[in-house]
Residue frames as a rotation matrix with the C-alpha (Angstrom) as fourth column:
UNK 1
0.111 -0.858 -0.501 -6.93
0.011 0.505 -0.863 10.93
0.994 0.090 0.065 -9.12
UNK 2
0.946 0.319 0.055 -6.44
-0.047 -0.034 0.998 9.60
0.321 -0.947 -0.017 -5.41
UNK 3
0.674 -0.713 -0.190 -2.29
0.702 0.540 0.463 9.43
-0.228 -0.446 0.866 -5.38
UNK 4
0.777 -0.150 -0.611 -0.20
-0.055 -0.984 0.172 12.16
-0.627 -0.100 -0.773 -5.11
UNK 5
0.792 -0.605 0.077 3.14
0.066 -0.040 -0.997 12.65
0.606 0.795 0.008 -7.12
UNK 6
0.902 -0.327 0.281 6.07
-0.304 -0.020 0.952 11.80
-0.306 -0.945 -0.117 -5.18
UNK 7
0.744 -0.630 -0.222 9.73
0.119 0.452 -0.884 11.78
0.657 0.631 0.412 -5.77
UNK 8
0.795 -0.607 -0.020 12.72
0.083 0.075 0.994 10.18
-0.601 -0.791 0.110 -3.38
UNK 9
0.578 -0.791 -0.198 15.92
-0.674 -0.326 -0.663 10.85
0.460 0.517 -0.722 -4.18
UNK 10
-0.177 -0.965 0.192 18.27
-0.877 0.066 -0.476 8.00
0.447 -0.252 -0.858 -3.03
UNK 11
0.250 0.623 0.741 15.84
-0.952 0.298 0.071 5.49
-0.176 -0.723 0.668 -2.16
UNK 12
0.772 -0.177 -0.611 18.25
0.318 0.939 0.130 2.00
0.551 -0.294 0.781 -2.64
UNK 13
0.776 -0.570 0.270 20.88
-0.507 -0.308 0.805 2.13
-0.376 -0.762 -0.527 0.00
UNK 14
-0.425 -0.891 0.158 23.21
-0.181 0.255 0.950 0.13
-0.887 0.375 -0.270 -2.41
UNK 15
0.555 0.730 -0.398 21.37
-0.456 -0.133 -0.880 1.13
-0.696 0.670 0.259 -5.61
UNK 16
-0.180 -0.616 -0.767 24.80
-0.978 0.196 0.072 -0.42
0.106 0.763 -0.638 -7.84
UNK 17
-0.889 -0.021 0.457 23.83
-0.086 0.989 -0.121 -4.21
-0.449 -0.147 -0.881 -6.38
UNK 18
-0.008 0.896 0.445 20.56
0.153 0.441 -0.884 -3.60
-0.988 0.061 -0.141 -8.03
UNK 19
0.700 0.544 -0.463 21.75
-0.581 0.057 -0.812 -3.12
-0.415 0.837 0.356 -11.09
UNK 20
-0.667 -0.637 -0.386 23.69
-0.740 0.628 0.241 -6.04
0.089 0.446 -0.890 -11.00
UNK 21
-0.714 0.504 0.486 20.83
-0.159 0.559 -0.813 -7.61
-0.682 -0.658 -0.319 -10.27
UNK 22
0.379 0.907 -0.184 19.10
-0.244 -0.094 -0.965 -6.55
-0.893 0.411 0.186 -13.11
UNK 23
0.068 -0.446 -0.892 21.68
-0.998 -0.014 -0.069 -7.76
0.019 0.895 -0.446 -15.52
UNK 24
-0.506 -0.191 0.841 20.66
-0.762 0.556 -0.332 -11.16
-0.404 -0.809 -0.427 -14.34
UNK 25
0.151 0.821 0.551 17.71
0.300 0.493 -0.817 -11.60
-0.942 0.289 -0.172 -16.40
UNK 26
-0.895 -0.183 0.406 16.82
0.408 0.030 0.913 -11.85
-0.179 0.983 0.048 -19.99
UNK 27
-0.242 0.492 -0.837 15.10
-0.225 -0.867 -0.445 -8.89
-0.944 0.081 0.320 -21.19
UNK 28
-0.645 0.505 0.573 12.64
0.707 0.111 0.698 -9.34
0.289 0.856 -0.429 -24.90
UNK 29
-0.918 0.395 0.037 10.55
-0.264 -0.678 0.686 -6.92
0.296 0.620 0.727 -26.82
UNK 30
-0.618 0.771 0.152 6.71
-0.598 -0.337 -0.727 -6.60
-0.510 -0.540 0.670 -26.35
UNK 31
-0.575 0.074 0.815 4.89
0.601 0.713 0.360 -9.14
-0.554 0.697 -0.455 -28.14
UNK 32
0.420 0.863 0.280 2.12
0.892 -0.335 -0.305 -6.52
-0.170 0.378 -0.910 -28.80
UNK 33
-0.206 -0.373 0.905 4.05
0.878 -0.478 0.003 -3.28
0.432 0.795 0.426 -29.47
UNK 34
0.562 0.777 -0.285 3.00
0.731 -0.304 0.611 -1.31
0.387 -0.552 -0.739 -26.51
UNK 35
0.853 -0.517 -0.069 6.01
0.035 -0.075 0.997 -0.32
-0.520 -0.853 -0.046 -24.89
UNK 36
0.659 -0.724 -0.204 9.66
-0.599 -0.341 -0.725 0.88
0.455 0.600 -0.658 -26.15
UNK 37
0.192 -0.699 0.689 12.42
-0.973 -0.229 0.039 -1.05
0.131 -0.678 -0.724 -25.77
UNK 38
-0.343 -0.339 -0.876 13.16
-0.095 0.940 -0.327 -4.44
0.935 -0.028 -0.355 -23.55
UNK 39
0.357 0.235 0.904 11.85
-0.894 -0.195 0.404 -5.40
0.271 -0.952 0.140 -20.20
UNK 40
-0.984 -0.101 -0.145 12.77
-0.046 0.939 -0.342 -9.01
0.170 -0.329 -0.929 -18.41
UNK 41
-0.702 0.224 -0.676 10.00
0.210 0.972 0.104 -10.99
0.681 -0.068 -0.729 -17.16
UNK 42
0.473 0.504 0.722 7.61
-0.299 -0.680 0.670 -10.01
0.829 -0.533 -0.171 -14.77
UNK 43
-0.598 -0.799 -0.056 10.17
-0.302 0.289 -0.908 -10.32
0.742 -0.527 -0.414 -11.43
UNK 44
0.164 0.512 0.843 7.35
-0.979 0.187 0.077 -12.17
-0.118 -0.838 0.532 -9.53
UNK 45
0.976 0.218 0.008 7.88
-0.204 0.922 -0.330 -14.61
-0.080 0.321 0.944 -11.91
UNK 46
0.309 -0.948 0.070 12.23
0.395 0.061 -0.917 -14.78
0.865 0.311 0.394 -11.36
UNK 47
-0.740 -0.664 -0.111 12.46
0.235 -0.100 -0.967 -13.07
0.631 -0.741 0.230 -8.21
UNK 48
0.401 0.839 0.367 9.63
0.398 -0.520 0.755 -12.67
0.825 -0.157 -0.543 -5.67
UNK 49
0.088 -0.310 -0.947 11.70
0.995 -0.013 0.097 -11.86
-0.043 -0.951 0.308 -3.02
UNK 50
-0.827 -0.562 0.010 12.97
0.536 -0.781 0.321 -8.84
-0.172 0.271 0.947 -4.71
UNK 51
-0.497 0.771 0.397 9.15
0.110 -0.398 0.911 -7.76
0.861 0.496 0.113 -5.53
UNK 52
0.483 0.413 -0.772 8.15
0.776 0.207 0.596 -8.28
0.406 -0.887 -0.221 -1.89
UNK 53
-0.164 -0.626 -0.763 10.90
0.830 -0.505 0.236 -6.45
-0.533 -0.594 0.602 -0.34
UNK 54
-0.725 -0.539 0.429 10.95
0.688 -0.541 0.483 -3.75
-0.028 0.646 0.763 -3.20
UNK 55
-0.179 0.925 0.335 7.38
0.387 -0.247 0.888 -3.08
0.905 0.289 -0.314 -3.79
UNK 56
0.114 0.026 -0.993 7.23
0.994 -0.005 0.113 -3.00
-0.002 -1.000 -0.027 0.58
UNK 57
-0.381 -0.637 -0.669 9.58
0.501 -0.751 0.430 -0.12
-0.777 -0.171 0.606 0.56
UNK 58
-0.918 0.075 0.390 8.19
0.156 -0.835 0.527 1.94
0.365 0.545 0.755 -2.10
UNK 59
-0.193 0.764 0.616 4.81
0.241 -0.571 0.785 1.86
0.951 0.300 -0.074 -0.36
UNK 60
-0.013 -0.575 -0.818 6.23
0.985 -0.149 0.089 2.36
-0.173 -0.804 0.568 2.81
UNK 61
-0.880 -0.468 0.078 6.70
0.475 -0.868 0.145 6.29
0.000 0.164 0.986 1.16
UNK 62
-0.320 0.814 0.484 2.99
-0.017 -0.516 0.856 6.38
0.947 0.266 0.179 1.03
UNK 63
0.604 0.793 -0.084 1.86
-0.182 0.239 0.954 4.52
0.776 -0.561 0.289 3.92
UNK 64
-0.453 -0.872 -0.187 5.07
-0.357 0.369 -0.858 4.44
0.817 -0.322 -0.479 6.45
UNK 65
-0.548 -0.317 0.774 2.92
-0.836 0.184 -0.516 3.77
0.021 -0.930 -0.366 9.63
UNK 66
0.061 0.764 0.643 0.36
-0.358 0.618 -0.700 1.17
-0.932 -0.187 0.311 8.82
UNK 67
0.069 -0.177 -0.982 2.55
-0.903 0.408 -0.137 -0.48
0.425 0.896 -0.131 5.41
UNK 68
-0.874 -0.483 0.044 2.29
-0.480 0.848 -0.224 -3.81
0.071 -0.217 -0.974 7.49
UNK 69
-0.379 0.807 0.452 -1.34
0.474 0.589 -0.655 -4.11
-0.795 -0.034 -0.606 7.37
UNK 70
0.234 0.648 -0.724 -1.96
-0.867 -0.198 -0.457 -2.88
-0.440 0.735 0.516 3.63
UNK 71
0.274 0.808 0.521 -2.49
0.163 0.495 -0.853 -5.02
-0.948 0.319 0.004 0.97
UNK 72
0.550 0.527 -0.648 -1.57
-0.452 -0.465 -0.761 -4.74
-0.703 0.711 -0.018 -2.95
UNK 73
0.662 -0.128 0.738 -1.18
0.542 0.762 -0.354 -6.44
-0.517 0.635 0.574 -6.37
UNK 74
0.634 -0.474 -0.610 1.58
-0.672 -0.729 -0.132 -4.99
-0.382 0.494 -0.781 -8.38
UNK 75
0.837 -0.274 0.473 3.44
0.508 0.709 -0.488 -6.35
-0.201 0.649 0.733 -11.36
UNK 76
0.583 -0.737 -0.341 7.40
-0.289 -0.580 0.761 -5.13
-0.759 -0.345 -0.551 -11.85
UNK 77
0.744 -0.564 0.358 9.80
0.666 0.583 -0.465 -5.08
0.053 0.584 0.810 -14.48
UNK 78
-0.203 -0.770 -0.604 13.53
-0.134 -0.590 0.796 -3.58
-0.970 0.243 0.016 -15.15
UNK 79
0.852 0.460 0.250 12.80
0.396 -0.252 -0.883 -2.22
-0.344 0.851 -0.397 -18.62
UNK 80
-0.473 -0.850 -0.232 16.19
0.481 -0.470 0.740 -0.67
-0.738 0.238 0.631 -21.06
UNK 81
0.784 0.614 0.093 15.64
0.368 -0.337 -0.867 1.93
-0.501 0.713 -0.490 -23.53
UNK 82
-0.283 -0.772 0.570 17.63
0.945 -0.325 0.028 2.80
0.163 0.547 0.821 -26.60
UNK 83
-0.518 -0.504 -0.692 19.15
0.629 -0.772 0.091 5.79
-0.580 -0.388 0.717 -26.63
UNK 84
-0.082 0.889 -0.450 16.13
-0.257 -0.455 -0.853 8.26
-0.963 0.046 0.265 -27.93
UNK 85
-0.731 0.364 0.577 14.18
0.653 0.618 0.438 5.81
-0.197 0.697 -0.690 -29.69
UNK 86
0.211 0.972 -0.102 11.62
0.905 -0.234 -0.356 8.68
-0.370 -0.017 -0.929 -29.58
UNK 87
0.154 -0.131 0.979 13.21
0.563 -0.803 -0.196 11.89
0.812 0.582 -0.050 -30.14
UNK 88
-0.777 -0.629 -0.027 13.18
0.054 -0.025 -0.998 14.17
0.628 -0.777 0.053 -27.41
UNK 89
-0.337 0.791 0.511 10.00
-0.928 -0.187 -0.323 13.36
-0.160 -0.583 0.796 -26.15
UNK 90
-0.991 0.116 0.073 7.61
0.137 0.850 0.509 10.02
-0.003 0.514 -0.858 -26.05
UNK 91
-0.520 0.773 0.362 3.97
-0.268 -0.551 0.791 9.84
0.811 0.314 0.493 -26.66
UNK 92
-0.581 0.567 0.583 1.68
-0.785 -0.580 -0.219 10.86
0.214 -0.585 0.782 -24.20
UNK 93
-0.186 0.709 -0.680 -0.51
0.194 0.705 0.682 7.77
0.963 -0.005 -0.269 -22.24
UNK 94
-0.108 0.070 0.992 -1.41
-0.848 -0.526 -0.056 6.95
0.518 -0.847 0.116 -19.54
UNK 95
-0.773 -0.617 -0.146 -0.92
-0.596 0.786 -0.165 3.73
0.217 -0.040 -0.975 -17.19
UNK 96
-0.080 0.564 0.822 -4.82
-0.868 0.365 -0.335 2.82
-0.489 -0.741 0.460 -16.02
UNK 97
0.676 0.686 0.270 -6.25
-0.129 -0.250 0.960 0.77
0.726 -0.683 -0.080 -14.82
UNK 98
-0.311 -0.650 -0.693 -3.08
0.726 0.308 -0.615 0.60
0.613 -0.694 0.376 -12.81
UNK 99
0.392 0.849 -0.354 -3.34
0.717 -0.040 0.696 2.71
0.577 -0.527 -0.624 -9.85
UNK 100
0.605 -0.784 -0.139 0.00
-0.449 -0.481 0.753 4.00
-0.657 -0.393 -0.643 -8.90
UNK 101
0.564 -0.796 0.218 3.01
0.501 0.121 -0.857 3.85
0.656 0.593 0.467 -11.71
UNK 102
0.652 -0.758 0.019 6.78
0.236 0.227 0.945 3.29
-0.721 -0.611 0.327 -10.00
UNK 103
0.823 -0.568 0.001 9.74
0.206 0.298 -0.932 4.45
0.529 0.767 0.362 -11.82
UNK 104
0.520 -0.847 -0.112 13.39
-0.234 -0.267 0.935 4.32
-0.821 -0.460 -0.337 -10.02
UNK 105
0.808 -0.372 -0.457 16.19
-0.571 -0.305 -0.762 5.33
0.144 0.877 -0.459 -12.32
UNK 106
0.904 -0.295 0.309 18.70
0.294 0.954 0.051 2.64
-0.310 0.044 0.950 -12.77
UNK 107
0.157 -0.692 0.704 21.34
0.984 0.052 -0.169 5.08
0.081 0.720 0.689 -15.21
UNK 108
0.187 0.165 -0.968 22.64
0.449 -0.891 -0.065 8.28
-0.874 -0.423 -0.241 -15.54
UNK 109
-0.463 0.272 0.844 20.74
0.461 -0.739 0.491 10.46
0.757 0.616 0.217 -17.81
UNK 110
-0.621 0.235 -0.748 20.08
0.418 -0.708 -0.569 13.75
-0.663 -0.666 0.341 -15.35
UNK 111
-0.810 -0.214 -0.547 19.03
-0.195 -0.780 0.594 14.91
-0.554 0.587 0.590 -18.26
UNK 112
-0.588 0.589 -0.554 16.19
-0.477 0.300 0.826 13.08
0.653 0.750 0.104 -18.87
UNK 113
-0.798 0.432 0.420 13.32
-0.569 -0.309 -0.762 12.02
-0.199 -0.847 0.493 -17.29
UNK 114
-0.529 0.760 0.377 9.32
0.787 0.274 0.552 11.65
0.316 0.589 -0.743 -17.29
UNK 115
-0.976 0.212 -0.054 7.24
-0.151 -0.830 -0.537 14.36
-0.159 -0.516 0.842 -17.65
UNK 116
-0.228 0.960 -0.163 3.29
0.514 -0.023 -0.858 15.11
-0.827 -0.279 -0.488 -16.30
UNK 117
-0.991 0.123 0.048 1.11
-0.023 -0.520 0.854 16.15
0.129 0.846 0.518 -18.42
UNK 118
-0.426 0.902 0.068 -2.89
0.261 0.194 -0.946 17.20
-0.866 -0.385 -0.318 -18.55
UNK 119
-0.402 -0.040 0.915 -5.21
0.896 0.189 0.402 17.20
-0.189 0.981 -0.041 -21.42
UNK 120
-0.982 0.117 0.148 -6.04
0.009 -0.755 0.655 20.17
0.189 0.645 0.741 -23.44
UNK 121
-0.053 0.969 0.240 -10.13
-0.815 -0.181 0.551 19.54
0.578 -0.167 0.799 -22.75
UNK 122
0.325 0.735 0.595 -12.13
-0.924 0.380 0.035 17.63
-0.201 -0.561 0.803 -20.54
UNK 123
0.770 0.309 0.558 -12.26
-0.140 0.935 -0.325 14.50
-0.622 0.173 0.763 -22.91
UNK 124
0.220 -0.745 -0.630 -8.89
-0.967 -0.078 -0.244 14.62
0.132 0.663 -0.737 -24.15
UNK 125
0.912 -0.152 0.381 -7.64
0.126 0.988 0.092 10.85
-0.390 -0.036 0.920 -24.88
UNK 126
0.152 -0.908 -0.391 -4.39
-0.482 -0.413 0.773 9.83
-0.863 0.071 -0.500 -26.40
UNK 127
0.681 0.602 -0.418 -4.74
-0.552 0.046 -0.833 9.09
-0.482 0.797 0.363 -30.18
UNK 128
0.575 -0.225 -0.787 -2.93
-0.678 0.407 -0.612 7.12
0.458 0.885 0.082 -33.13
UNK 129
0.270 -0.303 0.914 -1.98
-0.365 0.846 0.388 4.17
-0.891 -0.438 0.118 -31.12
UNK 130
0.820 0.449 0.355 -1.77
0.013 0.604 -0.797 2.52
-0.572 0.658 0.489 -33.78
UNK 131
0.699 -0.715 0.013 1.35
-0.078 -0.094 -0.993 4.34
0.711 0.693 -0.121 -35.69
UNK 132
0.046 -0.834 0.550 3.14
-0.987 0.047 0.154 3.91
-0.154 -0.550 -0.821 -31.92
UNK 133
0.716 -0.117 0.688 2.65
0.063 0.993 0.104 -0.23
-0.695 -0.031 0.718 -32.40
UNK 134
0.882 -0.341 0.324 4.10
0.398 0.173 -0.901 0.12
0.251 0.924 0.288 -36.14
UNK 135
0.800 -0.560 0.216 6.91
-0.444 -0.795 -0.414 1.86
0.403 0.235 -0.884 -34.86
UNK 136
0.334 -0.154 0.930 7.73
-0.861 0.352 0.368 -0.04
-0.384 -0.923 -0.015 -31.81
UNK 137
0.892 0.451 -0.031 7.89
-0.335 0.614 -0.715 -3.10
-0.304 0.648 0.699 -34.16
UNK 138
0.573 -0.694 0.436 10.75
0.775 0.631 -0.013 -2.03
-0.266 0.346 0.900 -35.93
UNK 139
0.391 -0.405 -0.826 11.57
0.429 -0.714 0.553 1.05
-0.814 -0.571 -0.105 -35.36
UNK 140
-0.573 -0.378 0.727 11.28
0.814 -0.161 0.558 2.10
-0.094 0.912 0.400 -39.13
UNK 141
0.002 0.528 0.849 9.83
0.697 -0.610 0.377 5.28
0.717 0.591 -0.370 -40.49
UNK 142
-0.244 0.145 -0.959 10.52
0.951 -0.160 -0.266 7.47
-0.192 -0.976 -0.099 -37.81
UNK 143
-0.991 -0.022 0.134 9.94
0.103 -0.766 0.634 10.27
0.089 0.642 0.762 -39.65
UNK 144
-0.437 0.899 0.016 6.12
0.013 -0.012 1.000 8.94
0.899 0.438 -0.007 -39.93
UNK 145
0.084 0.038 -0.996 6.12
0.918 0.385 0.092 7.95
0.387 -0.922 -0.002 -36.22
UNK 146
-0.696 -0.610 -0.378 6.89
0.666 -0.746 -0.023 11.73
-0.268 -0.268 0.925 -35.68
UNK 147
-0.422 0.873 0.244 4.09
-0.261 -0.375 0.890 13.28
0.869 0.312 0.385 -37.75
UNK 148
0.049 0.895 -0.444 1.89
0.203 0.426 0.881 11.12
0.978 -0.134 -0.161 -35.08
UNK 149
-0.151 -0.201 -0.968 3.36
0.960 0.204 -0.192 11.29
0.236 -0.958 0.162 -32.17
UNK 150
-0.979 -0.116 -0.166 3.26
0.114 -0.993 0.024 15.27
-0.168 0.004 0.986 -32.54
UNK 151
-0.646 0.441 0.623 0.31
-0.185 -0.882 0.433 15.00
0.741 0.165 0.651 -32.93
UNK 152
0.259 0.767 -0.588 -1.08
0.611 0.341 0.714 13.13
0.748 -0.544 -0.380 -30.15
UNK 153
-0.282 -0.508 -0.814 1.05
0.944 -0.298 -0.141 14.82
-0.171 -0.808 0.564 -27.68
UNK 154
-0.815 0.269 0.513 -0.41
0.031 -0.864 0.503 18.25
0.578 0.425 0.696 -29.28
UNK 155
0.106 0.967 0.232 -3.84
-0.133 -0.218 0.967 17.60
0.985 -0.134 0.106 -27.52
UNK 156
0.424 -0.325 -0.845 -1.42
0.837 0.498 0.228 17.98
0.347 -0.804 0.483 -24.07
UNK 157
0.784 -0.259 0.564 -0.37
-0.227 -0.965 -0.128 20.27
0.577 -0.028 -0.816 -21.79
UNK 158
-0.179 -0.882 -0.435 3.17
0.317 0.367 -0.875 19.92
0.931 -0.295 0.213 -19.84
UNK 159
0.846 0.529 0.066 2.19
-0.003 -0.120 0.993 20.21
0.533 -0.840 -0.100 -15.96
UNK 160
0.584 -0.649 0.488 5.71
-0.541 0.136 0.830 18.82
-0.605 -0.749 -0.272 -14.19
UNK 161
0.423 -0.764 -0.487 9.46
-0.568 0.196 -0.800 17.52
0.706 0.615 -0.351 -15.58
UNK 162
0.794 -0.212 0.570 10.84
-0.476 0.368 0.799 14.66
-0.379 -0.905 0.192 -13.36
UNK 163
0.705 -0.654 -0.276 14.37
-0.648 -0.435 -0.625 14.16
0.288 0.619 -0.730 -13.79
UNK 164
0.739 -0.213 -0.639 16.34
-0.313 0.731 -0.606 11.25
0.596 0.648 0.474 -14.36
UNK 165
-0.138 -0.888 0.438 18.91
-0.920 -0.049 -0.389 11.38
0.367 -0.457 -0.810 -11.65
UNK 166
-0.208 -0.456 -0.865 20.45
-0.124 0.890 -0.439 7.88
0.970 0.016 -0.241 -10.46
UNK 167
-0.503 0.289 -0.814 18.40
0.838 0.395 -0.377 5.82
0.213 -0.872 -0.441 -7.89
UNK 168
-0.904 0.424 -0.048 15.72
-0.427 -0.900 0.088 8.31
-0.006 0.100 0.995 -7.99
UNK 169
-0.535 0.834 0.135 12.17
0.759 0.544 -0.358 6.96
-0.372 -0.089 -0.924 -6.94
UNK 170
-0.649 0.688 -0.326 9.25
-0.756 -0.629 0.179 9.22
-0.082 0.362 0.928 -8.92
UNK 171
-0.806 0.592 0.015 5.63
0.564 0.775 -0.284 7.65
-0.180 -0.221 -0.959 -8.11
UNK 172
-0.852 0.426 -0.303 2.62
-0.447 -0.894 0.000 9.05
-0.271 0.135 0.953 -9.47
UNK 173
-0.014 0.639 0.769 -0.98
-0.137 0.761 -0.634 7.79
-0.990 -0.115 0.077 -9.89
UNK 174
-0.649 -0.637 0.416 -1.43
0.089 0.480 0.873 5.81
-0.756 0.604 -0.255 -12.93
UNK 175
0.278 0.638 0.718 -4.00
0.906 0.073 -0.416 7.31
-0.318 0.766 -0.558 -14.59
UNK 176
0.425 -0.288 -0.858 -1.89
0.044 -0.940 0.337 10.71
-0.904 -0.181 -0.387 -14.61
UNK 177
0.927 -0.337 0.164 -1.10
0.057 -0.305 -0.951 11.56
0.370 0.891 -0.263 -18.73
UNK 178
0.526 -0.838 0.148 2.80
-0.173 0.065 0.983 10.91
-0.833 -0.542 -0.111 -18.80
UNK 179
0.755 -0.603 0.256 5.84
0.624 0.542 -0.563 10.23
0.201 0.585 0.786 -21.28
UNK 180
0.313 -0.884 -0.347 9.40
0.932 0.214 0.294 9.71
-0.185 -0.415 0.891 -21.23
UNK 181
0.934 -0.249 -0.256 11.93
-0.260 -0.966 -0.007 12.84
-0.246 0.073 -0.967 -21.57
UNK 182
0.346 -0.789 0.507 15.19
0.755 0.555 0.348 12.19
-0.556 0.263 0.788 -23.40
UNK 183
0.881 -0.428 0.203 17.50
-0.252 -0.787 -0.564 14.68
0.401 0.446 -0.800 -23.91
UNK 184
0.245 -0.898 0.366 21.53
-0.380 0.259 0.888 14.82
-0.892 -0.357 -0.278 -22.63
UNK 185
0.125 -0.738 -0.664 24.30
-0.981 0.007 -0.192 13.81
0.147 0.675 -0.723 -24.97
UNK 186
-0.526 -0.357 0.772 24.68
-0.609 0.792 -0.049 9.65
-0.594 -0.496 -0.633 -23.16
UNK 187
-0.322 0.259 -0.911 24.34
-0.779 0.475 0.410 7.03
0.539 0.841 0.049 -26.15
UNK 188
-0.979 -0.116 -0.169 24.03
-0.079 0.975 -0.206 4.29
0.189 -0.189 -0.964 -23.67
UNK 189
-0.418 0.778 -0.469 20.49
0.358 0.616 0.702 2.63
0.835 0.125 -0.536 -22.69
UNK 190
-0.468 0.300 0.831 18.32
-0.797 -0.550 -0.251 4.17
0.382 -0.780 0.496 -20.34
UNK 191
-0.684 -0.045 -0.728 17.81
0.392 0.819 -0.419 1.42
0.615 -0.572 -0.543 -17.29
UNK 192
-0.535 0.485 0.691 14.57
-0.833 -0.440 -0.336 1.95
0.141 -0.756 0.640 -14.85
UNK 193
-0.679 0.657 -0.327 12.58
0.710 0.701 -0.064 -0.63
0.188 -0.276 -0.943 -12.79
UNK 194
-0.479 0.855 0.201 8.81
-0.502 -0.454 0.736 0.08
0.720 0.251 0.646 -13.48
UNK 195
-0.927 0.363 -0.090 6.54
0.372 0.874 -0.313 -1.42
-0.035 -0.324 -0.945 -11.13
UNK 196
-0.438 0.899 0.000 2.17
-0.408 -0.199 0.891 -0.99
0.801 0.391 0.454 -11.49
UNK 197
-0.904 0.408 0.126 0.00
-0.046 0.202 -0.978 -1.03
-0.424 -0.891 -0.164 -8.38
UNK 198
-0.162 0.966 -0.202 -3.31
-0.039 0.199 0.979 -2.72
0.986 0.166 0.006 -8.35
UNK 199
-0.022 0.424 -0.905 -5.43
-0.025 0.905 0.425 -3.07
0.999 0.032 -0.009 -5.71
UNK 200
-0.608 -0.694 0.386 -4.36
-0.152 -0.375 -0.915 -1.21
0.779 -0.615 0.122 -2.90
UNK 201
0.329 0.918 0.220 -6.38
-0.308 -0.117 0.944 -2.09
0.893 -0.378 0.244 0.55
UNK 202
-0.844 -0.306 0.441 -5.98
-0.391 -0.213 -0.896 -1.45
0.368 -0.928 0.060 4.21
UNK 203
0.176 0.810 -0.560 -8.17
0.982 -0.180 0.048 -1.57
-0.062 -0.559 -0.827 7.30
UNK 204
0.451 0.509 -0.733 -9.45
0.607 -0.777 -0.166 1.76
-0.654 -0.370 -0.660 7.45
UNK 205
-0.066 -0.582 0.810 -7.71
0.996 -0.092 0.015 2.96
0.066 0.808 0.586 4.13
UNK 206
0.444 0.645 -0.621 -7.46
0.347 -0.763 -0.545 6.44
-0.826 0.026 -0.563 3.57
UNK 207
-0.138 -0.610 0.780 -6.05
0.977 -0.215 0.006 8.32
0.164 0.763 0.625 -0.03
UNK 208
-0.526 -0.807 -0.269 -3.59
0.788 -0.581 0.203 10.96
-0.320 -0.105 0.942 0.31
UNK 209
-0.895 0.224 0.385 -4.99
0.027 -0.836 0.549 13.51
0.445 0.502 0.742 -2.55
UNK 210
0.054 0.895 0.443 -8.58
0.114 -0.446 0.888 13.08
0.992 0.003 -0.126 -0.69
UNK 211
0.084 -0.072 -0.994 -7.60
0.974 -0.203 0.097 13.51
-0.208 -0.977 0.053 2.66
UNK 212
-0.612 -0.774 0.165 -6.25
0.785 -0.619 0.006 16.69
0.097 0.133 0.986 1.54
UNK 213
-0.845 0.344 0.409 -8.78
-0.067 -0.827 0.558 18.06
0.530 0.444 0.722 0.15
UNK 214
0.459 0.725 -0.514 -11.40
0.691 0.072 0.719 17.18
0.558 -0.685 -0.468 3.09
UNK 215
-0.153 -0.518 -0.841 -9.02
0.856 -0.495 0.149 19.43
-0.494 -0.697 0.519 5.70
């Protein structure tokens, strides 16, 4: 992994205009079952300003002196979740081949989150896809959806707990093992713009996690 884990606290300066902003669009289910919830549109395709400017400023936290002469593809949505559709955990993935996964909390659940995770061996993967599509679907049998999810998330260890707090940036690379946290007593929908980095390229790039470890 070449992108560190990184988390701003406050990082819209008028975080309440952006979620009026996100109540703008019309938000539909996954066609394929991938993903809890609702998302709008990709916002290149409804707002590109707001993906320019947005996307700017969040790698601006990686790259603040030389974010005018990078480079990168990256695909954004505002995304609602019912109120644990999962229990108090979701199942364990991961986001490649994205490169860097964006989440800024939109709502307040403090109390929830996303937490890191690493696998249990070497060649750990994340397993019964399959019963998370059937669930996603229609959100029946949760009972069965539970059996599975426990057990993919079994072949995981918990590493780091990143908490939910309003207008909260948390950026982490996107092949890093990850799912939601959902805990707190708040029935209402849980509101975060996601955004996925592809593609990242500079003059003279360098990545964070291997600089480090060269020094």
């Amino acid at each position: 992994m070449e992108w560190p884990t990184l988390i701003v606290d406050n990082f819209f300066a008028d975080p309440q205009a952006i979620v009026k902003l996100s109540k703008t669009f019309k938000y539909m289910k996954a066609t394929n079952n991938t993903w809890p919830g609702t998302r709008t549109p990709p916002i290149h395709e409804v707002d590109k300003a707001f993906l320019q400017w947005s996307t700017r400023k969040m790698m601006a936290v990686l790259y603040p002196i030389s974010v005018d002469a990078m480079r990168w593809n990256a695909v954004q949505y505002f995304q609602r979740v019912p109120y644990k559709i999962h229990g108090k955990e979701g199942w364990v993935h991961h986001d490649g081949p994205n490169e860097i996964t964006s989440i800024i909390y939109l709502s307040d659940h403090s109390n929830s989150g996303t937490c890191l995770y690493r696998g249990k061996n070497f060649n750990t993967e994340a397993k019964y896809k399959e019963e998370k599509e059937k669930f996603y679907k229609d959100l029946k049998n949760r009972k069965r959806m539970e059996k599975y999810k426990d057990k993919c998330n079994s072949q995981f260890s918990k590493t780091v707990e990143l908490f939910s707090n309003f207008n909260r940036l948390v950026l982490f690379d996107g092949y890093n093992w990850h799912a939601s946290r959902n805990s707190g007593d708040d029935k209402s929908e849980r509101l975060t713009l996601i955004t996925f980095f592809t593609n990242i390229t500079g003059k003279n790039i360098r990545y964070p996690i291997t600089q480090m470890r060269r020094v």
